[in-house]
C-alpha positions in Angstrom: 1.8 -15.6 -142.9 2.6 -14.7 -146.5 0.4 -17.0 -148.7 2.1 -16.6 -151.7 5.4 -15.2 -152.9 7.3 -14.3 -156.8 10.4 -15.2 -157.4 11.5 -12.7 -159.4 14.6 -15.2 -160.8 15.7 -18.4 -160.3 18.9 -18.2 -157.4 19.1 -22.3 -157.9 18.1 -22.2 -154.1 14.6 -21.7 -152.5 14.8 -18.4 -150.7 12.0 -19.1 -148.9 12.7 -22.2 -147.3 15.6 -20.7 -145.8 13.3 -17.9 -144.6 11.5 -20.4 -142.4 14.4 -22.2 -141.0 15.8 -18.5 -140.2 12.4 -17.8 -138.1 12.4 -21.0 -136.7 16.3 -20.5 -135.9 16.5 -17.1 -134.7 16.8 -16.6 -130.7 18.4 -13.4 -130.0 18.1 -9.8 -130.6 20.7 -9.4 -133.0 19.0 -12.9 -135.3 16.0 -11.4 -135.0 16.9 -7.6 -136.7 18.9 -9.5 -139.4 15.9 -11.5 -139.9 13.5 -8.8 -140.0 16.3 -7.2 -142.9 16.1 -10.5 -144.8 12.5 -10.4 -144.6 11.9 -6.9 -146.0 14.3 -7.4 -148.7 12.8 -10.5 -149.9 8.8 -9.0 -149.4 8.8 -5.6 -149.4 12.1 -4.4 -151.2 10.6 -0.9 -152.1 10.5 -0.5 -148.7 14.2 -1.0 -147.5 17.2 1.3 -148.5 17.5 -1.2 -152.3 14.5 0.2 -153.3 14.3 2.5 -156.3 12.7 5.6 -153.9 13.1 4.2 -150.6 12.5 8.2 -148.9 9.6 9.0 -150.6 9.8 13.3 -150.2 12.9 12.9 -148.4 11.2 11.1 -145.4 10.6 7.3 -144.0 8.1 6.1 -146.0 4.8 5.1 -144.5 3.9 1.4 -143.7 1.5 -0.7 -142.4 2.8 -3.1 -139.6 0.0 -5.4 -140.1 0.5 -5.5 -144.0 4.4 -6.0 -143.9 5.3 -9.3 -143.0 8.9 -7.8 -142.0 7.4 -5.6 -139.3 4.7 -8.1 -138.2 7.4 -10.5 -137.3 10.1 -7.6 -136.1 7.3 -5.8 -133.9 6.9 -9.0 -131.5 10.6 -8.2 -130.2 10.6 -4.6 -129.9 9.9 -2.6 -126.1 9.2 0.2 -126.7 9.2 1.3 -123.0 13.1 0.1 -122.7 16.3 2.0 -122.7 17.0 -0.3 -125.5 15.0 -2.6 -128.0 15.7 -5.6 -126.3 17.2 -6.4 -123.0 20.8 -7.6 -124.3 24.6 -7.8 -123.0 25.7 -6.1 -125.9 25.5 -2.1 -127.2 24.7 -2.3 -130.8 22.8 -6.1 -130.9 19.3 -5.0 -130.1 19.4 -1.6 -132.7 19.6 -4.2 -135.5 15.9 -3.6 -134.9 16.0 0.0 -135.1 15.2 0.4 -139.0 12.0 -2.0 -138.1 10.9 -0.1 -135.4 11.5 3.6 -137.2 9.2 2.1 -140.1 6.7 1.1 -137.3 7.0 4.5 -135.9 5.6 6.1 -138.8 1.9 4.8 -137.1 3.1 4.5 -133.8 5.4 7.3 -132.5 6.3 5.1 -129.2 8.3 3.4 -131.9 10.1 6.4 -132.4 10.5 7.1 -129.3 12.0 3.8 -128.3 14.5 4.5 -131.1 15.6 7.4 -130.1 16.3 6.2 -126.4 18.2 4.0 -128.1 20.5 6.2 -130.2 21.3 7.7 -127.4 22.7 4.8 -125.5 24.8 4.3 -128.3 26.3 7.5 -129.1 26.0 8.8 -125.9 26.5 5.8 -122.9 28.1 3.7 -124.8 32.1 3.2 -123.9 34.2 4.3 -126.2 37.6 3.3 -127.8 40.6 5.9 -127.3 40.0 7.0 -130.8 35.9 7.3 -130.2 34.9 4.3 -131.6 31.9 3.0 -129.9 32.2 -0.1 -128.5 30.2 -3.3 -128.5 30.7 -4.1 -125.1 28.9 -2.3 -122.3 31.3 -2.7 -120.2 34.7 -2.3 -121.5 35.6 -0.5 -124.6 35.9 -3.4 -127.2 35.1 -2.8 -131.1 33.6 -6.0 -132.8 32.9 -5.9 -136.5 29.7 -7.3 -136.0 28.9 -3.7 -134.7 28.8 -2.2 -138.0 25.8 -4.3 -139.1 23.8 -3.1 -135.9 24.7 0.1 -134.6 25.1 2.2 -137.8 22.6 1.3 -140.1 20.3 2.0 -138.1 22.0 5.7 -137.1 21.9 6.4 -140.5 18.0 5.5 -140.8 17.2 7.3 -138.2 19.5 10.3 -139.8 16.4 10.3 -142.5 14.0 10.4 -139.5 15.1 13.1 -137.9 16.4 15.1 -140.7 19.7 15.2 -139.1 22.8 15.6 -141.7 25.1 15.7 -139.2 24.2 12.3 -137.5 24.3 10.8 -140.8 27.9 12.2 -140.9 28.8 10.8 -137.4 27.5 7.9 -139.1 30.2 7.2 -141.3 32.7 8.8 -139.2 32.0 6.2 -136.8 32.6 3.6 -139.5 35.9 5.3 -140.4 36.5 4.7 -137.0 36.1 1.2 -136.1 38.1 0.8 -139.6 40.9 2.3 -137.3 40.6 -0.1 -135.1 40.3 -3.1 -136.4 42.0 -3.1 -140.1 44.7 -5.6 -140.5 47.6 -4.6 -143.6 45.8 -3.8 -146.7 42.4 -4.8 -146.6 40.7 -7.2 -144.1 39.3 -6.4 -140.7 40.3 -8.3 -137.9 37.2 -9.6 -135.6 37.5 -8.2 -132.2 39.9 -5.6 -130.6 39.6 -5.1 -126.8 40.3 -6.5 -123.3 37.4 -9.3 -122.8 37.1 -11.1 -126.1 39.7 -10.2 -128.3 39.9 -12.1 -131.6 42.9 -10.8 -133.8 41.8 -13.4 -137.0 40.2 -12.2 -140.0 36.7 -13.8 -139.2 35.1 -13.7 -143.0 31.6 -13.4 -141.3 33.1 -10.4 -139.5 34.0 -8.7 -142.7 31.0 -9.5 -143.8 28.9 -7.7 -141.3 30.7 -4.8 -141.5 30.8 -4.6 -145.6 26.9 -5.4 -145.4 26.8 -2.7 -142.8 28.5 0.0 -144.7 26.6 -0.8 -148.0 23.5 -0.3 -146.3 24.5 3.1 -144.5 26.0 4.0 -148.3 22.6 3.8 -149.6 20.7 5.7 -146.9 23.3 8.5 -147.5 22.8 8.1 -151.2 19.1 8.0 -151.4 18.1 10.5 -148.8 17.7 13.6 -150.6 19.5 15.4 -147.0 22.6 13.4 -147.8 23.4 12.8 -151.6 25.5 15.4 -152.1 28.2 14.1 -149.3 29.7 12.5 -152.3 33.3 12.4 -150.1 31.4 10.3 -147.6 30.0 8.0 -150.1 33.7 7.7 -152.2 34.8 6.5 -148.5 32.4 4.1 -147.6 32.9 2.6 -151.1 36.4 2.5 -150.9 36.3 0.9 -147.7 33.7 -2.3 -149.0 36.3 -2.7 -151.5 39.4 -3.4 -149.9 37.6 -6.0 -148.0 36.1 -7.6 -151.1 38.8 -7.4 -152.7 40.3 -9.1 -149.7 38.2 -12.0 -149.6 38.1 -12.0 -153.5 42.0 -13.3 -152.9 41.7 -15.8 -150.5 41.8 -18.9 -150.6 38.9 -21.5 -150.6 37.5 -24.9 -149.4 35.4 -26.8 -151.5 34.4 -23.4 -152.9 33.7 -21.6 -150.0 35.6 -18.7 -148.2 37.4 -20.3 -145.3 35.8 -19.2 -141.5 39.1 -17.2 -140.9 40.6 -15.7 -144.8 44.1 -15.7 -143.4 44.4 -19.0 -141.8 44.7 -22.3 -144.5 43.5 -24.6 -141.5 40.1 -23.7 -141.3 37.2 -25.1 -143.0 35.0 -23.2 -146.2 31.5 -22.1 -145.0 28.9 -20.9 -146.0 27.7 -17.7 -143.5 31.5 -15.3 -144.9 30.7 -16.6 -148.0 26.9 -15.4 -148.5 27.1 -12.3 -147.1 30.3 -11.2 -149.0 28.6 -12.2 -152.6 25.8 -10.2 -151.4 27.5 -7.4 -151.1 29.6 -8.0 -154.3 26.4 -8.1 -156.1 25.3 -4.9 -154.1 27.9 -3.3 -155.4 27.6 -4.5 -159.0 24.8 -2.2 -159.3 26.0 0.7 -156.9 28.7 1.3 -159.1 29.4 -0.9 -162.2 32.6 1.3 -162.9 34.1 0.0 -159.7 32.6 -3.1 -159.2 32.6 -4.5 -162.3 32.6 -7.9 -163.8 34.9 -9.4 -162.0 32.8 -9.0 -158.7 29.8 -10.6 -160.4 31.6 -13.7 -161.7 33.1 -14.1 -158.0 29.8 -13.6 -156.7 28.3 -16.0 -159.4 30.7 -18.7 -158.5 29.5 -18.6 -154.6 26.0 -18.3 -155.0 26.2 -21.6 -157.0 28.3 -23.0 -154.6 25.4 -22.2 -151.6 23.2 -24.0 -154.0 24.7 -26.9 -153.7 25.1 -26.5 -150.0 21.1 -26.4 -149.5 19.3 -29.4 -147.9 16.6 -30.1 -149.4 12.6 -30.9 -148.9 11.0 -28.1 -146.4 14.6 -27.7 -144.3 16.2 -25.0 -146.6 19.0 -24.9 -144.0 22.6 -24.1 -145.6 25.6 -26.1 -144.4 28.3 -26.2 -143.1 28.5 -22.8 -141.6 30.2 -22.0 -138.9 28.8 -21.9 -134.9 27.4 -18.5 -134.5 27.9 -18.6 -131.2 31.4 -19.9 -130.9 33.3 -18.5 -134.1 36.3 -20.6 -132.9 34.6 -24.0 -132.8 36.6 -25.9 -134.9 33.4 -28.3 -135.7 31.1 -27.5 -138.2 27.2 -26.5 -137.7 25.1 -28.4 -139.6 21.7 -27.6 -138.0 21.6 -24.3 -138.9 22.8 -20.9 -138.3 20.2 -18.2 -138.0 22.5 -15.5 -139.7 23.7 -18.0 -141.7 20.2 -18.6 -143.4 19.7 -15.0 -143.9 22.7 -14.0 -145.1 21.4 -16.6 -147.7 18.2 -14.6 -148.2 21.0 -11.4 -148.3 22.1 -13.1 -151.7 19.3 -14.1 -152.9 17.8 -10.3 -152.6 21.1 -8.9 -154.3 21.2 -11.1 -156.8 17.6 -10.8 -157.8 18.3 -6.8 -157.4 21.1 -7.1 -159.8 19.2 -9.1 -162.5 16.5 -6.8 -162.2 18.8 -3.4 -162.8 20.2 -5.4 -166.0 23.9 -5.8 -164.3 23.3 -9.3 -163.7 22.5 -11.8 -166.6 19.3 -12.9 -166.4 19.4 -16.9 -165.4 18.0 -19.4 -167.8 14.8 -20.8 -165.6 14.4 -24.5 -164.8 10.9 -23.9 -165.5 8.6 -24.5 -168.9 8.2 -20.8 -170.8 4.8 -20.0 -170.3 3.2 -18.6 -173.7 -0.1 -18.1 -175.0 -1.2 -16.7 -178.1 -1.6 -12.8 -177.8 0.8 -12.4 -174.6 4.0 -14.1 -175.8 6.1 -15.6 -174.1 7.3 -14.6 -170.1 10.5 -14.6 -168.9 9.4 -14.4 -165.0 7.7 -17.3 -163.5 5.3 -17.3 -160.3 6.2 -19.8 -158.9 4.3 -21.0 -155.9 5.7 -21.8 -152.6 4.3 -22.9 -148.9 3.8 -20.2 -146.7 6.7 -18.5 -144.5 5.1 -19.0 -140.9 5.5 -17.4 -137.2 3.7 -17.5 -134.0 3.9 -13.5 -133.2 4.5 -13.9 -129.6 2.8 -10.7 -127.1 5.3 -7.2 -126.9 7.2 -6.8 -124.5 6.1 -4.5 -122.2 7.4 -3.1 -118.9 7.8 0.1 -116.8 8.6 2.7 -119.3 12.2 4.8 -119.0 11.9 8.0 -118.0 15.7 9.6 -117.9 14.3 12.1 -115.5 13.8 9.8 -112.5 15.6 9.0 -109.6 18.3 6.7 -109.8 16.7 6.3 -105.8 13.2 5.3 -106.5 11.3 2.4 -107.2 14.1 -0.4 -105.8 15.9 1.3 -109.0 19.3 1.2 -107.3 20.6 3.6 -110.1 24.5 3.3 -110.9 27.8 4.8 -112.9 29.7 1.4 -115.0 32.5 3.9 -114.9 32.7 4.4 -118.7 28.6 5.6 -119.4 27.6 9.4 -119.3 24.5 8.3 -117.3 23.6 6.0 -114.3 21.4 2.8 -115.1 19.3 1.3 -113.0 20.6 -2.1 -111.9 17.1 -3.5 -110.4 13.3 -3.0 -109.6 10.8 -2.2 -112.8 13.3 0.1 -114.5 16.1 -2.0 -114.6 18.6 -1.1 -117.6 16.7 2.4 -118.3 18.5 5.6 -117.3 18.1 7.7 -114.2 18.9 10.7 -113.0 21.5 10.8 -110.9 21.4 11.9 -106.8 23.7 12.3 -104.5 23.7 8.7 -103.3 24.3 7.4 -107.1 27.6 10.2 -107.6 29.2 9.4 -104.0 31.4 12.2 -102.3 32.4 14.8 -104.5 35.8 14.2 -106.7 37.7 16.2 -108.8 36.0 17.8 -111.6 39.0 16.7 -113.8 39.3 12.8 -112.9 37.4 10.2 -114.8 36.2 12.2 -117.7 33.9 13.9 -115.7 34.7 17.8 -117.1 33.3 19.8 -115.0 31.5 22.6 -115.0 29.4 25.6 -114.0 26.0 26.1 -114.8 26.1 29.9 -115.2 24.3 32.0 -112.3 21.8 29.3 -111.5 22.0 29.6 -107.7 20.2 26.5 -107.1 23.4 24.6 -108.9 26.0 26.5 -107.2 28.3 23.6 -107.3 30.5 22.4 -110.4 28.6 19.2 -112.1 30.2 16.6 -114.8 29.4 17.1 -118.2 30.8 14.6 -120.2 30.9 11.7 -117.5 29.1 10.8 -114.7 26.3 13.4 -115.8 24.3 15.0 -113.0 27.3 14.7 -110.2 28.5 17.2 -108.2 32.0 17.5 -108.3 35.0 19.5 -106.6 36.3 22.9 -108.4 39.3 23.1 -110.0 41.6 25.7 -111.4 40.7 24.3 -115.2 36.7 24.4 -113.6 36.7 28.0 -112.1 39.0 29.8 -114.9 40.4 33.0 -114.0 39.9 34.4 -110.6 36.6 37.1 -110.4 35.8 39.4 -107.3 34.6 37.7 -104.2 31.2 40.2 -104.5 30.7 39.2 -108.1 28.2 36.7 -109.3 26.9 35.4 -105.7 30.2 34.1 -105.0 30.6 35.6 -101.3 33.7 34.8 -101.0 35.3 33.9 -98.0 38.4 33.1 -96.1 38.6 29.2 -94.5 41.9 29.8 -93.0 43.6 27.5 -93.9 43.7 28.4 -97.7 45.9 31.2 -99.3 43.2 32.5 -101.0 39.3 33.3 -100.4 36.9 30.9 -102.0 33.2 31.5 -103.1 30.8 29.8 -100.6 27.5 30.6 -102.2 28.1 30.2 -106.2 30.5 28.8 -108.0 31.9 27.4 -104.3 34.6 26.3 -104.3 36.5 28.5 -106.9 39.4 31.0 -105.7 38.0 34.7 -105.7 40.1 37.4 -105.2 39.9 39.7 -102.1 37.7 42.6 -101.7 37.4 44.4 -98.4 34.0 42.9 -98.1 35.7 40.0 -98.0 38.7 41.3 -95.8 37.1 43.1 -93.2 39.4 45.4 -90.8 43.3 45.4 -91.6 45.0 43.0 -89.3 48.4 43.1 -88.5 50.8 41.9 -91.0 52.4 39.4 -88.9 49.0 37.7 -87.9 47.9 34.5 -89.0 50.0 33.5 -91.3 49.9 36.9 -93.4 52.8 37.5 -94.4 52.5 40.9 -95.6 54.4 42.8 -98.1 54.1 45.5 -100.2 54.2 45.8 -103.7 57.4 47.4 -104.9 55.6 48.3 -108.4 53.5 50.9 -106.9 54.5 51.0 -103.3 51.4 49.4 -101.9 52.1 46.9 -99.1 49.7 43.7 -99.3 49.7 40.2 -97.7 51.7 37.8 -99.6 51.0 34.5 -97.7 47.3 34.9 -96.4 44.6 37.5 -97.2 46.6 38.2 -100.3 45.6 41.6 -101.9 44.6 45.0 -100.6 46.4 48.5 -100.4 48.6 49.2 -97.7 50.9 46.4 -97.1 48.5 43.0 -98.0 48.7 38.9 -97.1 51.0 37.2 -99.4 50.7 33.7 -97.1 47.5 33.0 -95.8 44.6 35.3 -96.6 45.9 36.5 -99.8 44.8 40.0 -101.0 43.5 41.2 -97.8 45.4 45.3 -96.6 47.1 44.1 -93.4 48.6 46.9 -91.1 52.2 47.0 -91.4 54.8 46.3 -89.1 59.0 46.8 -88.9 59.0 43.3 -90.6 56.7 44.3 -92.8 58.5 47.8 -93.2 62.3 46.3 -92.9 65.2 48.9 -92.6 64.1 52.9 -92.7 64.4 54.7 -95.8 64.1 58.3 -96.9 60.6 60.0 -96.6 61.4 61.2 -100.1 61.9 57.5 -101.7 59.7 55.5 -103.6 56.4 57.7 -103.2 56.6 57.2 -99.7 55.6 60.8 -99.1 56.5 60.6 -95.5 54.5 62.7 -93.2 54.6 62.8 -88.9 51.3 60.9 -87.3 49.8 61.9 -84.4 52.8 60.4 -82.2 55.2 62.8 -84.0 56.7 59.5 -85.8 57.7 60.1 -89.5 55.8 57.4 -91.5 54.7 57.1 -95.4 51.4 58.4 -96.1 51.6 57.3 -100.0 53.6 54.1 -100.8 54.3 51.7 -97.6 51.8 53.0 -95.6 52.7 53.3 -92.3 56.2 51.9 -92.6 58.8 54.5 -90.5 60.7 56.6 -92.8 63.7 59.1 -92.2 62.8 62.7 -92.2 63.6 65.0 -94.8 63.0 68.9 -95.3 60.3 67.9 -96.9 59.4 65.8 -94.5 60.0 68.4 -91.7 58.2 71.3 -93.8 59.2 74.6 -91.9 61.2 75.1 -88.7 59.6 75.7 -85.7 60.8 76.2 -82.4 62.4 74.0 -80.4 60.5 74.3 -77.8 57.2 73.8 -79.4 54.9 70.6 -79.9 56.8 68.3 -78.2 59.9 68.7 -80.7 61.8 68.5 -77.1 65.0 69.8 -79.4 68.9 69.3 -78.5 72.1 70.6 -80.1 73.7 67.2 -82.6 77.0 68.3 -83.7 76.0 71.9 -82.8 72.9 71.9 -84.7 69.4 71.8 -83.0 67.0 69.2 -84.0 63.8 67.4 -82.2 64.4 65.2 -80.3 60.7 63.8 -79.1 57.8 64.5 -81.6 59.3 65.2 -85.9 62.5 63.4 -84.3 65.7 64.9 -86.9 63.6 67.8 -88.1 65.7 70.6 -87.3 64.6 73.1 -84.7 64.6 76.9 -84.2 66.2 77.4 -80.8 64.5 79.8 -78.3 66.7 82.7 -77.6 65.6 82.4 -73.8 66.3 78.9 -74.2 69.8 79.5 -75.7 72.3 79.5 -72.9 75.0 82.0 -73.1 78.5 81.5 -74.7 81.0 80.3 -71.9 
């Protein structure tokens, strides 16, 4: 425990006191991170994002866990072998921790590691809104305001961490986002948006976690030398804290406290909205005096003095009435304590003494006797002392460490899709609630690659993969080809794709890569023309260059080809195939006599019976000769067996004589 403490200025409430009853209060994961904020703001405030250099060379500055009272108490909570922080029912709850744990991390890089898995289940298993908001719930898609005193200050810390501008900038896109969501009119946020919980009032403790959120996630961005130039980021997030000031600024009050709801006359003042909003009023006061100028200040002046009044006193230090943290609609007021409550108290305190200290704040008059002596004058800050803020630290938790990489099958982890998470969790057994990779019993029979948000794909030539697998849901899973999956048709030799007809599709598909895509026909893939009248063929030919090919099946291939079944495929033509006789002369047919002395196209519609022509015919032979078999028609001799209509030289032996 911290033995002594300085009060920097007199709050006319004991900061400290309220610290204990926080600690004492504080049960769940999301108490517990805004306790260890309260705590390194009141102790160690050159350590949190207030401070004057709070990222030291542009990185996370480097503290001792033991030292810091903050992280002492924060550490007791953290697992650093979980997919999250703490095992909770809620996304963003347990990475109210996160800025604790990063600081931690600077000594201990399972810390960092922790955080990181954790990150990731936020921005990347999380469900989303339809706009991409992330939501609170891991179940549904719902977006709380609570959320943006979680999730995103500790995304932006952990921005600075990893050097990473752009996460900083899905930062406050992500605020601009849940803004979206849940802005009501002009300027306040409503509490809760979504299908389980839905809470359409404008909760002031609400709007106060997600003003406190975004002025913490404005100063990371300011004071991290990797992110003070996004100056259109900043001018957002400031704009944003101000129309919900500036909301609460103009509603109405109970006994001088903002009421639990700011647009409803029927609910009682209290004091958890009401501490957390002057905080960031004061906050503000210093971030930018232009802006937030005097009027904030006397607002926030007014409410702190209020709180005073509204702390028990002796060794309790609890503020009341605040509303049920745990049942925001309870119409009864809580009296015994609210964890968040307390620290939002602390929240104040910290701002205010911040704001005094940077000369925006009037200095208070103290309640205590000037100390002076001769030769040191007189001081204006009193050390006051004040029992020690206690804890019992409690062991780590501990557990099976996650390991993304193993299977959702092993170790009783009975690994499984919530329907709206890129990856499978483990629902039992040591890993329960870290990720797994997912096997074919986790993904199921192969669906669509297009259903779900599963977008599959290809993973190049990797003939190990050769089916499609989801990328952007249900990660890991096979899933069933698509025209959107497999593109444009390739060869059927290209690639490993060896494609090959099934017979009952149109088209030949790839059976060793990519399988499942359309290919189109080689004669690999063909084999031997058929007949076009087979099996569904269908052949045809194709009148832009006189090539016949199956239309139906084995579609494609010179000669006539499938346009049915077997699409692409050279099929061997036949009088359907052929239809009605045409000249030999027509179309590139170049008709020509085959070894049966019928005339047939030897170019375009190969094979297909054509009528002789001289061209056809070439020069006249005897009648007699090579089967031509010839006979008078209309008194002029032609062949009547092999070059049938070619004309024909008659024999004069042959030639009987004139009657």
């Amino acid at each position: 425990a911290r033995f002594t403490a300085a009060v920097d200025v007199e709050a006319g409430y004991n900061p400290y006191s309220a610290a204990q009853a926080m600690i004492d209060k504080s049960s769940h994961s999301w108490e517990w991170g805004t306790a260890a904020e309260a705590l390194l703001e009141l102790y160690d405030s050159q350590l949190s994002v207030f401070g004057s250099n709070p990222f030291p060379g542009g990185k996370i500055p480097s503290a001792d866990p033991s030292s810091v009272f903050a992280l002492r108490y924060a550490k007791q909570f953290i697992n650093v072998n979980g997919q999250v922080l703490v095992s909770d029912s809620a996304v963003g709850d347990p990475a109210s921790l996160g800025v604790s744990a990063i600081l931690i991390g600077q000594s201990d890089g399972s810390y960092i590691d922790a955080a990181n898995r954790q990150a990731d289940y936020i921005l990347n298993q999380a469900p989303k809104w339809s706009n991409g908001a992330i939501s609170q719930r891991p179940d549904v898609a719902e977006i709380w305001a609570d959320n943006m005193a979680m999730s995103f200050p500790f995304l932006a810390y952990l921005a600075v961490q990893k050097g990473d501008t752009s996460l900083m900038d899905t930062t406050v896109t992500q605020c601009g986002l849940h803004r979206a969501v849940l802005k009501a009119g002009d300027q306040n946020w409503r509490h809760i948006i979504g299908p389980q919980s839905q809470d359409t009032g404008l909760w002031s403790t609400g709007n106060g976690w997600a003003a406190y959120g975004m002025v913490r996630v404005l100063h990371t961005l300011q004071k991290w030398s990797g992110s003070s130039s996004m100056t259109s980021q900043a001018s957002q997030l400031k704009g944003w804290i101000k129309e919900i000031l500036d909301g609460a600024m103009s509603s109405s009050s109970d006994g001088g406290l903002l009421r639990n709801y700011l647009n409803d006359n029927s609910w009682f003042g209290e004091i958890s909205g009401t501490a957390i909003l002057s905080a960031v009023a004061y906050r503000m006061a210093v971030n930018d005096p232009g802006t937030f100028g005097s009027s904030y200040i006397s607002w926030a002046d007014n409410n702190r003095k209020v709180l005073a009044q509204d702390q028990s006193g002796g060794a309790e230090g609890i503020f009341s009435p605040a509303v049920d943290p745990y049942s925001w609609l309870d119409r009864n007021k809580y009296t015994s304590g609210s964890p968040e409550g307390q620290a939002f108290g602390i929240y104040l305190y910290t701002a205010y003494r911040d704001c005094v200290a940077a000369g925006v704040c009037a200095k208070p008059a103290s309640s205590a006797t000037t100390i002076s002596k001769s030769g040191i004058g007189p001081h204006e800050t009193l050390i006051v002392l004040h029992a020690p803020v206690k804890f019992t630290a409690g062991s780590a938790p501990t557990g099976v460490p996650c390991d993304p990489s193993q299977s959702c099958d092993t170790d009783g982890c009975q690994g499984s899709f919530n329907g709206l998470s890129k990856y499978p969790v483990c629902k039992a057994g040591p890993r329960s609630g870290c990720q797994c990779k997912a096997t074919s019993t986790t993904c199921g029979a192969h669906q669509s690659c297009d259903l779900n948000g599963c977008a599959g794909e290809f993973n190049g030539l990797v003939r190990s993969v050769p089916y499609a697998t989801c990328t952007k849901n249900f990660i890991g899973c096979e899933c069933s080809a698509t025209s959107n999956t497999c593109g444009l048709r390739q060869s059927c030799d290209l690639n490993g794709c060896e494609g090959k007809f099934n017979g009952i599709s149109a088209f030949p598909q790839c059976s060793k890569n990519f399988i499942g895509c359309e290919c189109t026909a080689t004669t690999n893939t063909c084999g031997s023309p058929q007949s076009c009248d087979l099996n569904g063929c269908s052949g045809s030919f194709n009148l832009s260059n006189g090539i016949s090919y199956c239309s139906q099946n084995f579609v494609g291939f010179p000669s006539p080809v499938c346009t049915g079944f077997f699409k692409g495929c050279e099929c061997t033509a036949t009088s359907t195939t052929c239809g009605a006789k045409k000249s030999c002369d027509l179309n590139g047919c170049a008709g020509g006599y085959d070894s049966s002395g019928v005339a047939r196209c030897q170019g375009n519609f190969h094979g297909c019976a054509c009528t002789a022509t001289s061209n056809t015919c070439g020069a006249v032979d005897s009648c007699s000769a090579n089967g031509c078999n010839g006979a008078f028609n209309g008194g002029n001799p032609i062949c009547t067996g092999n070059k049938y209509g070619c004309p024909c030289r008659p024999d004069p032996i042959w030639i009987p004589p004139p009657p």
